[in-house]
N, C-alpha and C positions, 0 to 999 in steps of 0.2 A: 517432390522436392527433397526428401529424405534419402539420403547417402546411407546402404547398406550398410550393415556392422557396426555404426558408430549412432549415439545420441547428437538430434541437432542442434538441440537447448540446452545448457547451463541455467538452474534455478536456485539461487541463493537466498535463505531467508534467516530472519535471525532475529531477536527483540533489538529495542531501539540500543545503542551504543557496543552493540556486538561486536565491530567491525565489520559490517558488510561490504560497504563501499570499497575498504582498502582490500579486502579478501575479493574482490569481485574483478575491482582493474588487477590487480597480481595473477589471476588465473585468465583473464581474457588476455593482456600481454603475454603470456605463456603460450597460449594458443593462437594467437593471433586472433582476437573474437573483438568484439563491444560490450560495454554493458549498457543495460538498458532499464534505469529505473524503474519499479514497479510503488513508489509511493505516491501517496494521493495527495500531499502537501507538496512535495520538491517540485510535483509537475506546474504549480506554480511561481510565475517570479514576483519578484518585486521583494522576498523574505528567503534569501539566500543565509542569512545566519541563522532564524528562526528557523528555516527545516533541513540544516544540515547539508545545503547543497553542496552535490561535490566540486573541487577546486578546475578537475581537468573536466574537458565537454564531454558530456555523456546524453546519449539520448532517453527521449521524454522527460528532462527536466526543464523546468521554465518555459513550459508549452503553451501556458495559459494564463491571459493576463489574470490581478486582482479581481476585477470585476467580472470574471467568465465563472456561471454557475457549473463547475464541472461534475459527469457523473463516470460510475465504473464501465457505462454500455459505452458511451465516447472514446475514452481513455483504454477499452476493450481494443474498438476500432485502431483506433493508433498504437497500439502494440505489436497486434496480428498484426499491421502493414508494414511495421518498423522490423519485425521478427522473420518475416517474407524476404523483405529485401536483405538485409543482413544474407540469409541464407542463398539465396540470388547469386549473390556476390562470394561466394563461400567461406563466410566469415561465420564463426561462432556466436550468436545473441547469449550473453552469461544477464541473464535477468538477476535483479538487487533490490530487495525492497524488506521493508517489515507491514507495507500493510496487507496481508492475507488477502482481502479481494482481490486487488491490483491484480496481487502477484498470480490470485487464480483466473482472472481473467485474461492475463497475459498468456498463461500456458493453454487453455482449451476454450472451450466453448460453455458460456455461461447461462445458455437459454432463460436472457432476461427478460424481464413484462418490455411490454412494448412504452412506444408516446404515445401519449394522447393529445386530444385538442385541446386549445387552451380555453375553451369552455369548461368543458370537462372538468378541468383542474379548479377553474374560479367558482364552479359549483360545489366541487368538494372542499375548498379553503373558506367558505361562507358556511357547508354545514359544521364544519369542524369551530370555529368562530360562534354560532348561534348555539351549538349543545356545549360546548368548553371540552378538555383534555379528556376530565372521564367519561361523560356520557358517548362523545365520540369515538374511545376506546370500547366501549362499553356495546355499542352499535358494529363496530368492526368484527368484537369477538363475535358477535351472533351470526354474522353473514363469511366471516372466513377467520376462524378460529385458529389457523394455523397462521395464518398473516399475521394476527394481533398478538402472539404466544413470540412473534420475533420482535417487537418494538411496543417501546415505552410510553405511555398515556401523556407525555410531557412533552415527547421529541413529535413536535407539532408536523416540521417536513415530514417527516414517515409514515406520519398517521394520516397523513392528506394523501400522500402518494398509495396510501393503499386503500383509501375509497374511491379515490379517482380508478384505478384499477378494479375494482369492483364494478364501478358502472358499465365498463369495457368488456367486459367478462373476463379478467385475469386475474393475478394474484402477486402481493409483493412476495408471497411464498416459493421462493423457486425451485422450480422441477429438479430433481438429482445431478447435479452438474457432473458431466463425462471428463473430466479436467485431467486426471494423473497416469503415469505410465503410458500403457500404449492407445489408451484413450485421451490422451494428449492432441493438439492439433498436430504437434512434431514428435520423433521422438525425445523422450527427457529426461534428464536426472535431476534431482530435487535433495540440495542441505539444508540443514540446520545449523545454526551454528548454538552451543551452545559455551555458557558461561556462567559459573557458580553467580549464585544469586548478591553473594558480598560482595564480590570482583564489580558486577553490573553495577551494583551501585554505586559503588567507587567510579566507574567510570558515568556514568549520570552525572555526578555531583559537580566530577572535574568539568565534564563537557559545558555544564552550563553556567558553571563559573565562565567557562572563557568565552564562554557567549557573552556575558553580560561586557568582559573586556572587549570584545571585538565588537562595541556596539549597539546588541540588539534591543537595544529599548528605545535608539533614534530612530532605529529601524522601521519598529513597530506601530512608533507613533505616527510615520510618515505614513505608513500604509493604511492605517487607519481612518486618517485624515481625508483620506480620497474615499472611490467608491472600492467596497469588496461585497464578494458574492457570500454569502450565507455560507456556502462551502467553503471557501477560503477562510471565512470568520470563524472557523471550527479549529484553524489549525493549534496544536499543542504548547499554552502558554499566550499566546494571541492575547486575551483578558486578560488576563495576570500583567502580564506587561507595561499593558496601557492601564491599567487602572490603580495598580500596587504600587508603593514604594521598592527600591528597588533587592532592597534584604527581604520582604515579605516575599516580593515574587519571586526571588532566588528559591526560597523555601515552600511554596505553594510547589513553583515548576518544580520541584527535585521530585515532591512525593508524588503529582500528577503521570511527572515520568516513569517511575517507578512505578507504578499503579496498573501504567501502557504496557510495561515491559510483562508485567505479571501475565497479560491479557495475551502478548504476543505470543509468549511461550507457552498457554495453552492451545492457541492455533497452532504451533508447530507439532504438537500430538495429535492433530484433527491431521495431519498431511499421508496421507497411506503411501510406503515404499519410502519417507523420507529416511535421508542418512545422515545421522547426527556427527557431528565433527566436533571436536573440544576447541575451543576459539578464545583463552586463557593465555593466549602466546601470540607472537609476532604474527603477524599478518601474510608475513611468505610463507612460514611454518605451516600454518592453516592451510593454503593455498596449494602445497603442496602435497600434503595428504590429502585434499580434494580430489586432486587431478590424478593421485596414486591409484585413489578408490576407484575414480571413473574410467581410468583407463583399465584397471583391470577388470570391471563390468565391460569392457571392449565400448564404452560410449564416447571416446574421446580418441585423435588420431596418437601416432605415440611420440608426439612433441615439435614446437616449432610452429611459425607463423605459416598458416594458409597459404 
């Protein structure tokens, strides 16, 4: 499926309030491409303010109601198929996202543990329940020490999933994922966008002020109200929202965001071959030194829609 001389994929990443989104439709417009979310909250609907979703339809957001426990191997599945057709069709996929799995499971192959039975799992959610947080941690590190070295005696989901994994014979430790350049499933280019750390905050602060304008706390409470999945209850502010007044949770959300964004930007130095972009300025601006870079890596045609 790979067209000679050119990259098939567009990979955009950035911390939270970068500008991804607008930097992402500006280059797939340019090229005649899509973009293709790669966050783990927007692929849920029902909190269109809460995670940011974009205004124009872009694929894999709101894939998945509230109540759907989503995982990265799923959301793997629907990328690859979404990134296939796209290409099918000879359209550009420009992937967008800040959260780092997504966005690596979107590009390659993430040789993840498998399912298990739901035995299995209600076996390992009763031993994790009868020894508590530590001794459960505590049991993990003796049987696979590199599993337990990635997750926290606290985060109960992870620690179940990697004893259930255990009785299987596997490991929530994953094998060296073949994900970037030409170990890509496509070929690809990979940004960063980057953005002085004062700037980012400034824009955190503003963004979530106009969230609280545009809503998000009717938002929050309706969805809460109903059922949501453990996943979805993780998304960013979720608590804060429903349980804060709304000046505290302005100020909880600001530094939590900030805290993400810290986390984002050291994922973008884990990305090998990434090309940092300065993203301090308009969003065509950005958008056009993107496509300057990649067309002179010869990864991109040299203008105009497909």
């Amino acid at each position: 499926m790979s067209r000679q001389g050119a990259a098939d994929v567009v990979a955009i990443f950035g911390p939270t309030a970068s500008g991804k989104t607008a930097v992402a439709e500006a280059v797939a417009d340019a090229i005649g491409g899509e973009v293709v979310s790669c966050d783990s909250m927007q692929a849920y609907r029902g909190l269109p303010i809460l995670t940011n979703q974009p205004e124009r339809p872009t694929r894999l957001v709101g894939v998945w109601p509230l109540d759907h426990e989503g995982s990265v191997a799923e959301f793997a599945e629907l990328a690859h198929a979404v990134v296939d057709e796209l290409l099918a069709c000879g359209r550009t996929p420009v992937l967008a996202g800040g959260t780092g799995l997504y966005l690596r499971a979107a590009i390659g192959e993430l040789g993840l543990p498998p399912k298990v039975d739901p035995a299995v799992r209600a076996r390992a959610q009763r031993l994790y329940e009868r020894l508590g947080p530590e001794r459960a941690h505590a049991l993990l590190a003796a049987r696979d020490p590199g599993a337990a070295a990635t997750v926290h005696p606290s985060d109960r989901r992870r620690v179940v999933r990697a004893l259930e994994l255990l009785e299987v014979g596997a490991s929530l430790q994953p094998a060296e994922a073949q994900l970037w350049s030409e170990r890509a499933r496509h070929p690809t280019v990979v940004f960063g966008l980057d953005v002085p750390r004062e700037t980012l905050a400034e824009r955190i602060r503003a963004r979530t002020e106009a969230m609280l304008e545009a809503g998000v706390v009717e938002e929050v409470r309706h969805a809460v109200a109903g059922p949501i999945s453990s996943t979805a209850s993780r998304a960013l502010g979720l608590r804060e929202l429903a349980q804060l007044s709304e000046a505290e949770a302005l100020e909880s959300l600001v530094r939590r965001t900030q805290r993400y964004a810290a986390y984002q930007r050291k994922w973008m130095r884990r990305i090998p071959g990434l090309v940092s972009v300065a993203a301090d300025r308009p969003a065509d601006e950005v958008a056009d030194e993107l496509l300057e870079v990649a067309r002179a890596r010869q990864h991109l045609p040299a203008g105009g829609a497909r």
